[in-house]
C-alpha positions in Angstrom: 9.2 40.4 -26.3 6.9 43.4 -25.3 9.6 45.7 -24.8 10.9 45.8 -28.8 7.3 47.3 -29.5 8.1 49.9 -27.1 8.6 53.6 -28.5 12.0 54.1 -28.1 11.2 58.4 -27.7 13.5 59.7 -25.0 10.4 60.6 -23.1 8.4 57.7 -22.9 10.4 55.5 -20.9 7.3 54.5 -18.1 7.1 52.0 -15.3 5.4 50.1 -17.5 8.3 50.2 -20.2 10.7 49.5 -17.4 9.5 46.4 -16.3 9.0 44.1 -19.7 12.5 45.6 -20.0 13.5 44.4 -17.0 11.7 41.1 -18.1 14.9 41.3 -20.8 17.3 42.0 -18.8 16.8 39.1 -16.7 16.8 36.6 -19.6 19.9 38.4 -21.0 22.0 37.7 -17.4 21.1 34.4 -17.4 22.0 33.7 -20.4 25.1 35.6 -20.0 25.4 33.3 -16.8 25.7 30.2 -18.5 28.4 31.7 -20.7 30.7 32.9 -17.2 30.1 29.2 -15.4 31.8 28.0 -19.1 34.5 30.4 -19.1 35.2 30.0 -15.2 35.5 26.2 -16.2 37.9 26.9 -19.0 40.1 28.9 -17.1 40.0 26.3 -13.8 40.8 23.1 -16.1 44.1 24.9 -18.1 47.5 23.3 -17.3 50.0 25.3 -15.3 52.0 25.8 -18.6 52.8 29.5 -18.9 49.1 29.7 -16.8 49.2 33.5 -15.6 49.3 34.3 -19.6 46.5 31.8 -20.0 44.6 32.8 -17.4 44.6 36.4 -18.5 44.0 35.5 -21.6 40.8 33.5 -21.1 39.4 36.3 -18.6 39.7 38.7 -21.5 38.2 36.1 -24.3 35.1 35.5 -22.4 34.7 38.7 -20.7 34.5 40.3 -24.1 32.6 37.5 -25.2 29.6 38.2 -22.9 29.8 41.9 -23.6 29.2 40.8 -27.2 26.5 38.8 -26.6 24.7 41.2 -24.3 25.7 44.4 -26.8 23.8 42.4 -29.8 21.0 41.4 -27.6 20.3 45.0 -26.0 20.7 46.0 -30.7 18.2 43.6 -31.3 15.2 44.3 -28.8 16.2 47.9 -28.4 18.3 49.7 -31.2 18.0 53.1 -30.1 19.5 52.5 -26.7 23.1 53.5 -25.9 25.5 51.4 -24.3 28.3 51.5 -22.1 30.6 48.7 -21.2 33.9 47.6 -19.7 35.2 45.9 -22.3 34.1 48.7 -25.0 35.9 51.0 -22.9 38.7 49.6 -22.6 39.2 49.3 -26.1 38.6 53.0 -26.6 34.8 53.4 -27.1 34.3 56.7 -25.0 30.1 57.1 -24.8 29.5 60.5 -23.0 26.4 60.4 -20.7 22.9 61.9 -22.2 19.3 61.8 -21.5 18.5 58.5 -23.7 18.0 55.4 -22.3 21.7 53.7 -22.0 22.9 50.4 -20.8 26.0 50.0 -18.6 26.8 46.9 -18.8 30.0 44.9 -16.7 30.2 41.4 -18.1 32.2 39.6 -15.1 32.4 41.7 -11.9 35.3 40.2 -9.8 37.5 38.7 -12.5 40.3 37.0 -9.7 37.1 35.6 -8.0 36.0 34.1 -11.5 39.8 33.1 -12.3 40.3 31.2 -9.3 36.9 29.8 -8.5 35.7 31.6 -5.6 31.7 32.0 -6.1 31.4 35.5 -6.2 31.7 36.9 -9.6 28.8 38.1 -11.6 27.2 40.4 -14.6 26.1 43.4 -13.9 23.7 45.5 -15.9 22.8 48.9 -15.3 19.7 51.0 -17.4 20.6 54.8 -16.9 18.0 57.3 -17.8 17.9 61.2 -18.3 21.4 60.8 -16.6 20.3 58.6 -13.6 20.1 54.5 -13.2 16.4 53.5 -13.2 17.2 49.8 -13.4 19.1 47.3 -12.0 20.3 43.4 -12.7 23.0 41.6 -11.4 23.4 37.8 -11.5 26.0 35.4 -9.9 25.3 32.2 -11.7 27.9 30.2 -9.6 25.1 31.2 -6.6 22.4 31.5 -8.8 21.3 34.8 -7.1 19.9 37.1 -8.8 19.2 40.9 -7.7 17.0 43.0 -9.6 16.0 46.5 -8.8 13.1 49.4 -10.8 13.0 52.8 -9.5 10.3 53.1 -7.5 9.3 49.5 -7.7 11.4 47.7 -5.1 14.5 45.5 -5.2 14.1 41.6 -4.9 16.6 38.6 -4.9 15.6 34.9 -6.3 17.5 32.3 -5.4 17.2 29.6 -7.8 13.7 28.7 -9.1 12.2 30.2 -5.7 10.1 33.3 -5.2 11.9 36.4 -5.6 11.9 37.8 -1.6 11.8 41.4 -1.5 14.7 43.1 -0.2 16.1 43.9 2.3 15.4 40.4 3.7 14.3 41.4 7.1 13.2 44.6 8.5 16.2 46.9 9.3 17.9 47.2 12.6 19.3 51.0 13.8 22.7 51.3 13.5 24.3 53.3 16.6 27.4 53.5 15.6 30.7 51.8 13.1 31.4 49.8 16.3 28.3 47.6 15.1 28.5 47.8 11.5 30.0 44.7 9.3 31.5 47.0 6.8 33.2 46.4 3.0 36.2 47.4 1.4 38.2 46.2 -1.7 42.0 46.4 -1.6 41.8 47.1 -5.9 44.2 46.4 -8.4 46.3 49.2 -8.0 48.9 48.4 -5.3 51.6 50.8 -4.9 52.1 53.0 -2.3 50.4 56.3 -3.1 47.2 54.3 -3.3 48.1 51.5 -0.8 48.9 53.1 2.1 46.3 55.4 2.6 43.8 52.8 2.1 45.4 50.5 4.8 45.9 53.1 6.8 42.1 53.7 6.8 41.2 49.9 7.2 44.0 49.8 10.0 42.0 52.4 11.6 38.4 50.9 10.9 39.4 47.8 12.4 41.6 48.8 15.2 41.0 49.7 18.9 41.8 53.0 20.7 42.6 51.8 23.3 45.2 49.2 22.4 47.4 51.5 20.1 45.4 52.4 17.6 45.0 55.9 16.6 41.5 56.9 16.0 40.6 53.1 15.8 36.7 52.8 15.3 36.8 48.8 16.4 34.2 47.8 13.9 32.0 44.2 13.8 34.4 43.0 11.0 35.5 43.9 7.6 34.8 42.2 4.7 35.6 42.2 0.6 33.9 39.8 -1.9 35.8 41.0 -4.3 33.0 42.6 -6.7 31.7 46.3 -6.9 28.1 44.6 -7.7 27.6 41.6 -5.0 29.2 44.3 -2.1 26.2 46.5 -3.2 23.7 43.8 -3.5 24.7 42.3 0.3 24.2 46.1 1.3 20.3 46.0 -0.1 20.1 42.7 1.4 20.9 43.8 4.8 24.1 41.2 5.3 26.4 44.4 5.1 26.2 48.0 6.7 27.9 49.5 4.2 30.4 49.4 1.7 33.0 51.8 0.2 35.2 52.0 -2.8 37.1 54.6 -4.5 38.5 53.5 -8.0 35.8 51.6 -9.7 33.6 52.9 -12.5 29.9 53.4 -13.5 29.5 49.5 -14.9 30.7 48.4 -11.7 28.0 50.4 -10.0 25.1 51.2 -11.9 22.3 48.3 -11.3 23.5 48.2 -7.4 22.7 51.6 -6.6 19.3 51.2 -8.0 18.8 47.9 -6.0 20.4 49.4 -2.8 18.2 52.5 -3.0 15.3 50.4 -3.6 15.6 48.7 -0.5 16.1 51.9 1.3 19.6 51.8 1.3 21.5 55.6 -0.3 24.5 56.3 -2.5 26.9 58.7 -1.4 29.9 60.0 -3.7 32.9 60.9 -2.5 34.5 63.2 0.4 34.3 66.4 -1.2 30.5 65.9 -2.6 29.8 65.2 1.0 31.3 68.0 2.8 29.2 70.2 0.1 26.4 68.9 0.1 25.7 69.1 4.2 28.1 72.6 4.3 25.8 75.3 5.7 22.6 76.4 3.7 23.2 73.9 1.1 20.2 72.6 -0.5 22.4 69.6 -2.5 20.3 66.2 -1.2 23.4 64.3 -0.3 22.2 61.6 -1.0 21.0 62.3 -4.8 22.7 60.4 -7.2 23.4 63.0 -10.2 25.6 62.1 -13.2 28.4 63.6 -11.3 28.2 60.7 -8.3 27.8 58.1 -10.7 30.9 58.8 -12.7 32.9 59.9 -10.1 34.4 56.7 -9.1 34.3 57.5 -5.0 31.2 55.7 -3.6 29.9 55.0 -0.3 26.8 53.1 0.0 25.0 52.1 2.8 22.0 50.1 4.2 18.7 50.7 5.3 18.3 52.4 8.9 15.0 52.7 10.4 13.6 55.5 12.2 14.4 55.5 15.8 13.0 57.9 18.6 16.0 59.5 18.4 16.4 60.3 14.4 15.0 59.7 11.5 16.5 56.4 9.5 17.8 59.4 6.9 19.3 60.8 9.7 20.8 57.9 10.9 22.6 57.3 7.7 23.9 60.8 7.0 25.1 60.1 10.6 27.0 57.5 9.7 28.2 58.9 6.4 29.5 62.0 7.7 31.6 59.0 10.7 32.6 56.7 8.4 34.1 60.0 6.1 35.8 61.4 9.0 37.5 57.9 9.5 38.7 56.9 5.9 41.0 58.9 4.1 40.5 60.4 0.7 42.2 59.4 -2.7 42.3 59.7 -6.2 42.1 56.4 -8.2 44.1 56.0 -11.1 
């Protein structure tokens, strides 16, 4: 491959660089694909003996199995790289952020989807550079979508053996208001109260009508969860979702979809607080930059592509609707 001949200096990481690693990358999900559709298998043909352990079990063998197999790949072609990973972390490997090029890899996004067989689980691998993602890859092999994303080379989607269309998939539409949005959420894995309630409190009030009870109800289109960080992101740069938010996952989760959702003209916002500070009076914070900060910081908002209208720009638009959809959703802190 072109990209092992590539100077692995901090500072030479260049478009060029980028996409014969993206080139990689691609061949690494797919493989990595083949290895999820085996283990989703596995786990879908054990007998109902003792099957929660099982299950558990198997979702841990293969989703360290993958991280393996990517971790040795990503050695191979590009020693000098860090890495971050799910499974690494878990297991205590604690790799601070720098400037050098660093992998953040999740090996299955949506684990209960992969468990019980719903389509929607995938890899996700992230490039981060001088402390911001740069590239993006994230494939569902039960699909066979793939997403792919290069700063400031566009963000695509190939189904299959077809062309790779450019994303979003059609030309954006303006969005007035959360009344018209189709919007995502994830109910997580923590579910007791302190987390719980406020979150369905703040779905409760998404969903629900003013004027038939409902408290500050913004009645929007619908609300939907795939159950994976990565594929909510991806439908938001394809233009199937408004937005999505999420407070409680982690950089691996969200690394290659913010580069594919900016890409397609979509922006990344972090949490409440960053919000409030960034559009405060005579700041000069972009609030929509994604600095180390946002990506770490587990709170993240992201939402589509909005074109300009008479009224506003599309960037207005969006703040617009950040600055609703924050007024509307309560705050937390994830465990």
């Amino acid at each position: 491959l072109l990209s092992t001949t590539m100077s692995t200096d901090a500072h030479t990481l260049k478009p060029v660089n980028l996409r014969s690693i993206l080139t990689f990358t691609v061949k690494l999900a797919r493989t990595a694909g083949t290895l999820i559709l085996e283990g989703s298998q596995a786990i879908q043909s054990t007998s109902d003996v003792n099957e929660k352990k099982n299950s558990v079990d198997l979702v841990t063998e293969y989703d360290v199995a993958v991280e393996e197999l990517v971790k040795s790949e990503i050695a191979k072609a590009y020693p000098s790289f860090k890495f971050i990973g799910e499974e690494s972390y878990s297991s205590g490997t604690r790799n601070e952020l720098t400037d050098e090029p660093t992998f953040c890899v999740d090996p299955i996004d949506g684990t209960t989807n992969f468990v019980h067989g719903f389509p929607f689980a995938c890899i996700s691998l992230g490039l981060i550079y001088q402390k911001r993602p740069v590239l993006g890859v994230i494939y569902n092999p039960f699909l066979d979508h793939l997403y792919t994303g290069i700063e400031g080379q566009g963000s695509f989607l190939t189904r299959g053996n077809n062309q790779p269309l450019k994303l979003p998939l059609t030309n954006p539409k303006p969005l007035p208001s959360l009344q018209k949005a189709l919007l995502a959420i994830e109910w997580g894995s923590d579910r007791g109260k302190k987390t719980l309630v406020p979150k369905s409190d703040s779905f409760l009030r998404l969903a629900g009508d003013p004027a038939d009870g409902i408290a500050g109800g913004r009645m929007a289109h619908s609300i939907r969860s795939l159950g994976s960080a990565a594929l909510n992101i991806s439908m938001v740069a394809q233009g199937g979702l408004d937005l999505y938010w999420e407070i409680g996952c982690w950089p691996w989760d969200v690394c290659a979809g913010i580069v594919i959702a900016q890409e397609a003209g979509g922006v990344v916002v972090g949490s409440h607080t960053a919000l409030a500070a960034a559009t405060s009076a005579g700041s000069s914070i972009d609030p929509f930059k994604v600095t180390p900060d946002v990506l770490t910081g587990r709170k993240y908002l992201i939402i589509r592509a909005i074109p300009d209208t008479p009224n506003e720009t599309g960037r207005e638009a969006q703040l617009r609707i950040a600055k609703d959809f924050y007024q509307t959703v309560e705050d937390g802190e994830p465990k």
